[in-house]
C-alpha positions in Angstrom: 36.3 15.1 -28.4 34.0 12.1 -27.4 35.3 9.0 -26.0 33.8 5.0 -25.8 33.5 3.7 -22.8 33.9 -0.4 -23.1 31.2 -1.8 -20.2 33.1 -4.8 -18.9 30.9 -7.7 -17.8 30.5 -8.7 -14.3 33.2 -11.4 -13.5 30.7 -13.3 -11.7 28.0 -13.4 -14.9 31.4 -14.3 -16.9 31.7 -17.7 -14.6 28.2 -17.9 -14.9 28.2 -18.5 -18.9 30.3 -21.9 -18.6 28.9 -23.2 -15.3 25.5 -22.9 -16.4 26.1 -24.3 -20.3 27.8 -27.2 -19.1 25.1 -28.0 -16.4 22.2 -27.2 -19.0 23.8 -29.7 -21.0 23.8 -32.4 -19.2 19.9 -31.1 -18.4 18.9 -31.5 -21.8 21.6 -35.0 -22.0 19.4 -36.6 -19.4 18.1 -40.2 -20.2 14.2 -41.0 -20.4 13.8 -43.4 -17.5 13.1 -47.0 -18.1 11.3 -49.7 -16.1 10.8 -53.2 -16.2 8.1 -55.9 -16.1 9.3 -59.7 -15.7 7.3 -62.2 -16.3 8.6 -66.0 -15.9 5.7 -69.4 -16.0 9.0 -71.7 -15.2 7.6 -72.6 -11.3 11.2 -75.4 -11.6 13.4 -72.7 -12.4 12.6 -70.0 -9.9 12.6 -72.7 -6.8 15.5 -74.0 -8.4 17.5 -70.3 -7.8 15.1 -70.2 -4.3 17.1 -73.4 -3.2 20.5 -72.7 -4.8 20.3 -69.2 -2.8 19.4 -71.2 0.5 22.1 -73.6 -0.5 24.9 -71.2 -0.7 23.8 -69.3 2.7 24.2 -72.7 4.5 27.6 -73.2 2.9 29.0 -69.7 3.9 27.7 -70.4 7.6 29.2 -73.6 7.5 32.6 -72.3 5.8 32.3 -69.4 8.3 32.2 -71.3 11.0 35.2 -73.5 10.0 37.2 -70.7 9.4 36.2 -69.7 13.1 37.9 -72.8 14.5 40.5 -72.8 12.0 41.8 -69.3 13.5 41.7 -67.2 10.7 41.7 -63.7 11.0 38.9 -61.7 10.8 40.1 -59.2 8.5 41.1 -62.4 5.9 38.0 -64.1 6.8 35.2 -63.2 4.2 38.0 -64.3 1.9 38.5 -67.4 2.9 34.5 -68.1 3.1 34.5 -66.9 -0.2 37.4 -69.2 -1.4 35.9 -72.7 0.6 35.4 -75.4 -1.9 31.8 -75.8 -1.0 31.3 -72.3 -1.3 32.4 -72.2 -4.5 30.4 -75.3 -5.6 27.1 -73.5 -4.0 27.9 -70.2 -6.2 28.4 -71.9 -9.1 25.0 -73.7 -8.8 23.5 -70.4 -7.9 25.1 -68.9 -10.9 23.7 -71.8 -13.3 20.3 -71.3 -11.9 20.0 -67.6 -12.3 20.8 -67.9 -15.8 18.3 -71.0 -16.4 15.6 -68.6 -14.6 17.0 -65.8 -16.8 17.3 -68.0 -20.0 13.2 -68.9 -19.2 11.9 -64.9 -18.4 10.4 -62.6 -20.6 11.4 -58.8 -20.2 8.9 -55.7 -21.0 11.3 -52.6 -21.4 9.0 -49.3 -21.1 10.4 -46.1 -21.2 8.8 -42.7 -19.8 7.6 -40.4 -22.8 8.9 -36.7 -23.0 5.9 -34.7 -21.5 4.8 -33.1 -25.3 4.0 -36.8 -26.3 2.7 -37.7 -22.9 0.3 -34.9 -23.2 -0.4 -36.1 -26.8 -1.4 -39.4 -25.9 -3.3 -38.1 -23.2 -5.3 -35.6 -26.1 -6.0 -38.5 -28.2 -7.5 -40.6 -25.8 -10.2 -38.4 -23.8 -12.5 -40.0 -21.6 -16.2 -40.5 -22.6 -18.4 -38.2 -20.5 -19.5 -40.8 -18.3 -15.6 -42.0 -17.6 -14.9 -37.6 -17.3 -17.9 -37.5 -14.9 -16.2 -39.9 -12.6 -12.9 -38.3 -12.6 -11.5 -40.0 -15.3 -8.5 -38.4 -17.2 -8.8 -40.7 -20.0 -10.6 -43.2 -21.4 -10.1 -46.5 -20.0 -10.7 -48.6 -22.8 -8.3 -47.4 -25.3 -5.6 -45.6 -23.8 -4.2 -48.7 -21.7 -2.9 -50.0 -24.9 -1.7 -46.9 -26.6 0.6 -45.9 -23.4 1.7 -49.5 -23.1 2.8 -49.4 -27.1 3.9 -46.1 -27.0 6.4 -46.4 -23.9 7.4 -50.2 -25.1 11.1 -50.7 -26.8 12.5 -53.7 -27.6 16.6 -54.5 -27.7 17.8 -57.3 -29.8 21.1 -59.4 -28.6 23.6 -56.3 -29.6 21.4 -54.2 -27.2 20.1 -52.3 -30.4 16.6 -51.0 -30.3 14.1 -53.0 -32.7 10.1 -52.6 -33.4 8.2 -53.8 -30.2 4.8 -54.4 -29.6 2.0 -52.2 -31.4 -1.0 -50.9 -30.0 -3.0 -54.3 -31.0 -0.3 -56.1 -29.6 -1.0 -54.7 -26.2 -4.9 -54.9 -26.2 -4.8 -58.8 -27.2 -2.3 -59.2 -23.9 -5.0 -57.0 -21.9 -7.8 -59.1 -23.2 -5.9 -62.4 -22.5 -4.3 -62.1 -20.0 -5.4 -62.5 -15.9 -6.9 -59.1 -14.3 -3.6 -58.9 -12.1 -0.8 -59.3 -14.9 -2.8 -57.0 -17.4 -2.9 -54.6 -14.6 0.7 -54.9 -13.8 1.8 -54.5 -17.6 -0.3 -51.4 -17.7 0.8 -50.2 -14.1 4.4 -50.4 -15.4 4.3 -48.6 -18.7 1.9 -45.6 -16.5 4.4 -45.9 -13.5 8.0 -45.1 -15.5 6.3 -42.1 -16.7 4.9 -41.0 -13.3 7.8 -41.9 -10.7 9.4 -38.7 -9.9 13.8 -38.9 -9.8 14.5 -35.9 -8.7 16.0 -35.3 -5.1 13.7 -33.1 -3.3 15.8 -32.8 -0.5 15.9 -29.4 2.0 18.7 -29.1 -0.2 
């Protein structure tokens, strides 16, 4: 007479199962990250927020120090700064020019590519021997503007992702603009997908 014998998992691989789904899971869930370049030619409109901010510090020193000789608490203090009529003017002219300066800025979104597309780009764009021969990766002239319209998206008003700017797009704001901005637009799109976020703690 033969008999089955039912192996019974380890209870510790059993836990394992879930735990290690749900964290794989939100592995794979991970968002692409996403950096910003701002660009603003309204000098009036960022002195404007430059002086409202100045503004509002003198009115909270001000306030503070009334407060002070008015023998308020400490702990009710920050409060009543915040509540003090000229605080509250000062905040609201902060608050208008922020959204001026905002109103007058450009954004550039660029998002970090998953590494098969990275490596892609990277393929399509080889460096000439000359470029290779001085430790070049790729070549210079052309992939600048592929990265930066590869890693561009653009959000209209609902926050809904539209078509940005195409790989001509890019090279005509290389070739236009000054040495410093086209390198900062191209620094950005080559940073978002080289900036590590991981925590590489002693753990």
């Amino acid at each position: 007479m033969s008999t089955t014998t039912h192996l019974v998992p380890p209870a510790a691989a059993v836990a394992r199962d879930p735990h290690w789904s749900a964290k794989m899971a939100r592995l794979k869930a991970r968002k692409l990250p996403e950096r910003s370049l701002r660009l603003c030619d309204d000098d009036e409109a960022k002195q404007a927020v430059t002086d409202a901010a100045l503004a509002l510090a003198k009115a909270r020193t001000a306030a503070r120090a009334e407060s002070i000789e008015q023998g308020v608490a400490e702990a009710a203090r920050e409060e009543w700064v915040a509540a003090y009529p000229d605080v509250v003017a000062a905040q609201l002219q902060l608050d208008e020019a922020e959204r001026a300066l905002e109103a007058a800025t450009d954004v550039l979104t660029f998002r970090a590519l998953p590494r098969p597309a990275w490596e892609q780009l990277l393929r399509d764009h080889p460096p000439t021997e000359a470029q290779a021969d001085q430790g070049m990766e790729y070549n210079v002239e052309t992939y600048p503007a592929a990265l930066i319209a590869a890693c561009h998206i653009e959000r209209d008003e609902t926050g809904a992702e539209v078509p940005g700017m195409t790989e001509q797009d890019a090279q005509d704001l290389l070739d236009t603009w000054p040495d410093s901005e086209a390198k900062a637009l191209f620094t950005t799109a080559l940073l978002v997908n080289q900036t590590l976020r991981a925590d590489l703690g002693k753990g």
